[in-house]
C-alpha positions in Angstrom: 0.0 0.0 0.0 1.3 3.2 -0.9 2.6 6.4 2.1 0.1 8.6 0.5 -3.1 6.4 1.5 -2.0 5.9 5.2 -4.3 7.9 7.7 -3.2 10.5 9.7 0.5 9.0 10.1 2.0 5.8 10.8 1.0 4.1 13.9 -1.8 6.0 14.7 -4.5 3.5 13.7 -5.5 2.7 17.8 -5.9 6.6 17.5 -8.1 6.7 15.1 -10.1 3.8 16.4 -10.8 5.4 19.7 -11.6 8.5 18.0 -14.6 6.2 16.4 -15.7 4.9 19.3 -17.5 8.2 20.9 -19.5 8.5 18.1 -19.8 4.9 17.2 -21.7 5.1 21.1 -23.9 7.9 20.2 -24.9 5.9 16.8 -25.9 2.8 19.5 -28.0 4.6 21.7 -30.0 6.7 19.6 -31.0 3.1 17.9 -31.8 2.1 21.5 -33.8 4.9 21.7 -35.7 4.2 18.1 -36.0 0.5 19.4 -38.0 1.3 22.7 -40.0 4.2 20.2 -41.1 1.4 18.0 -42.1 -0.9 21.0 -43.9 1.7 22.7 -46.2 2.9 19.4 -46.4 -0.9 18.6 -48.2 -1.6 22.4 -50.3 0.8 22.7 -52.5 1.1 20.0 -52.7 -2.7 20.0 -55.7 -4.1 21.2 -54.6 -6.5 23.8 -53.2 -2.9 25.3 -56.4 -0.9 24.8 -58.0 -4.2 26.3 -56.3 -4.7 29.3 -57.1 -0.6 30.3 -60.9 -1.7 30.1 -60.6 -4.9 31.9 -60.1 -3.9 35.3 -59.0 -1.3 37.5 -55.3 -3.0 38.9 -54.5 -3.7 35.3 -55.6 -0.4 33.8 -53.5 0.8 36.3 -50.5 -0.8 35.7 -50.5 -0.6 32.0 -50.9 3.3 32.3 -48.3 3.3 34.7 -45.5 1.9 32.2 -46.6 3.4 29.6 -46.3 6.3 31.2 -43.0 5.5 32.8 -41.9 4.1 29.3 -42.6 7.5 27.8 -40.2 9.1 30.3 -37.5 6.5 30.4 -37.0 7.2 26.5 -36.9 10.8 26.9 -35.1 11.2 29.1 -32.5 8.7 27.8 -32.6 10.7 24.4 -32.1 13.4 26.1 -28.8 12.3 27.7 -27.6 11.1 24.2 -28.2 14.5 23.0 -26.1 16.1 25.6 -23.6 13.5 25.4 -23.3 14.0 21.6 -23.7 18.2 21.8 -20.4 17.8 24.4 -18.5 16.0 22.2 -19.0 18.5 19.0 -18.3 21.1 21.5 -15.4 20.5 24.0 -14.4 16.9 22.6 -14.5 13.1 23.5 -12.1 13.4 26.1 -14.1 15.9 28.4 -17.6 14.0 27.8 -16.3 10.5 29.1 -18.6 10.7 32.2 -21.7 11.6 29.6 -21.0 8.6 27.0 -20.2 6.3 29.7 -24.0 7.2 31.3 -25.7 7.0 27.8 -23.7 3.4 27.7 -25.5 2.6 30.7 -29.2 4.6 30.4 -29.5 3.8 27.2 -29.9 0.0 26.6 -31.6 -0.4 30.2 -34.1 1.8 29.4 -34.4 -0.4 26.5 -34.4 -3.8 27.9 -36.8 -2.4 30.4 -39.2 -0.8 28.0 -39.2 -4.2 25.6 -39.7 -6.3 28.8 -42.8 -5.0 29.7 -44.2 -5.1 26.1 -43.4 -8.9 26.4 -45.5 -9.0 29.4 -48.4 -7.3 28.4 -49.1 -9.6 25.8 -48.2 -12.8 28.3 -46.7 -15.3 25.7 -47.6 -13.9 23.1 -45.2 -10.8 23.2 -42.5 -13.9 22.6 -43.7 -15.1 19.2 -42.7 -12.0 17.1 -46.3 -12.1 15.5 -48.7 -10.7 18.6 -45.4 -8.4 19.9 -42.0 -7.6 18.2 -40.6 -7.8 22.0 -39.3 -11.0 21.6 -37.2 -10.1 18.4 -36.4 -6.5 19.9 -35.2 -7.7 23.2 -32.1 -9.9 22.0 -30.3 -6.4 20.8 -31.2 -4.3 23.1 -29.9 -7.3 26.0 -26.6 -7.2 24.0 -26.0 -3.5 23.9 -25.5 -3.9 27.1 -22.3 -6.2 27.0 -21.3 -4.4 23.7 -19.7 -1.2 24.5 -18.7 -2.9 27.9 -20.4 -4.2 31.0 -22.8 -1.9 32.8 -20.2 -2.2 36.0 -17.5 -0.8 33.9 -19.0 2.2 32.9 -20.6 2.6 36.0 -17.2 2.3 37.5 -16.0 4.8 35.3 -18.8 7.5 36.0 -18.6 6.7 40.2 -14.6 7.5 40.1 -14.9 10.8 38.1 -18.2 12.0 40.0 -15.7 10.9 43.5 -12.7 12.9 41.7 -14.9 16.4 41.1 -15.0 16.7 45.0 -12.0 15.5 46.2 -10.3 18.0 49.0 -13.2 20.0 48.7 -14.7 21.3 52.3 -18.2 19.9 52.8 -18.8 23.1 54.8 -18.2 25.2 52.0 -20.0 23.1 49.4 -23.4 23.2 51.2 -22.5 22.5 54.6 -21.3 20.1 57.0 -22.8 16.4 56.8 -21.7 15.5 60.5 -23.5 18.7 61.8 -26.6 18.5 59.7 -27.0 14.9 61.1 -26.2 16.2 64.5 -28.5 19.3 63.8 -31.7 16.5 63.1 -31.1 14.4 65.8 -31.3 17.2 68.5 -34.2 18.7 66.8 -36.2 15.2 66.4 -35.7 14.5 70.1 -36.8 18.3 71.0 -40.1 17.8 72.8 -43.3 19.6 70.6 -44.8 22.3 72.3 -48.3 23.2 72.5 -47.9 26.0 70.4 -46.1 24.3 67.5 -48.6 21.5 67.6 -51.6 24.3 67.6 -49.6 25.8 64.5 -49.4 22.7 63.1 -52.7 21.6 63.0 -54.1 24.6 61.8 -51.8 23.9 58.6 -54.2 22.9 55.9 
């Protein structure tokens, strides 16, 4: 192979690889977030969905609680991608590590979560692909998961720098002291109520 077609230099092919990889991340998730889209405005216009709302009050109460939950799981994981991808246009892959190591993590949980309780609204049915697309969906979603790395890894990764940001910094000039806010609530839970604070009290609406 000719000098002239070699990238960047000579041995800087691991550079360019990892240079890949932020955005390769930001491509994964914001399928992830497609995936649980799809799965969401499959469910519920289905009829087993619209079914289950009418069939009784625990399980029309359930089902609105995850779709509802559903909704905000993928926004706010979209969200995060967003910001993870804005930071890296912006101030580079190297200062948004903590952001695409969250979206790593968010992302294909809020997936497998999302897929998981498609597949259990339909019972098993959502496993044959024909009632449900959560059994077909759920098998890449799962493996996003071990993909870009283990879950611990990243969240690893995001513990240490959150730990480093506050290391030799005061607590009692970042918000106060823990030990005299604990201190602080034990004296006051053990202070006896007067009469007048109980009268105040009750006359709270």
């Amino acid at each position: 192979m000719p000098k002239s077609n070699i990238l960047l230099g000579e041995g800087r092919g691991f550079e360019i690889a990892q240079g890949r990889l932020g955005p390769g991340r930001i491509h994964h998730c914001m399928r992830l977030a497609g995936l649980a889209e799809r799965t969401l405005g499959t469910d519920v216009p289905s009829g087993r969905a619209a079914a289950s709302l009418w069939a009784s009050p625990g399980r029309a109460t359930v089902t609105l609680e995850r779709i509802a939950q559903a909704r905000i799981l993928i926004d706010q994981s979209r969200l995060l991608t967003m910001r993870a991808a804005e930071m890296m246009d912006t101030v580079g892959n190297k200062a948004a590590r903590q952001e695409i190591a969250m979206i790593k993590v968010a992302a294909p949980n809020m997936a497998c979560q999302i897929v998981d309780w498609a597949i259990q609204l339909f019972g098993g049915g959502g496993t044959n692909n024909v009632s449900s697309p959560g059994g077909l969906l759920l098998r890449p979603a799962r493996l996003l998961r071990l993909a870009d790395g283990p879950d611990e890894v990243h969240r690893n990764q995001i513990a240490m720098m959150e730990v480093k940001k506050y290391r030799g910094t005061d607590p009692a000039a970042s918000g106060g002291n823990l030990h005299a806010v604990v201190a602080g609530t034990a004296v006051a839970a053990r202070r006896p109520m007067t009469l007048q604070s109980s009268q105040r009290g009750s006359s709270r609406p």
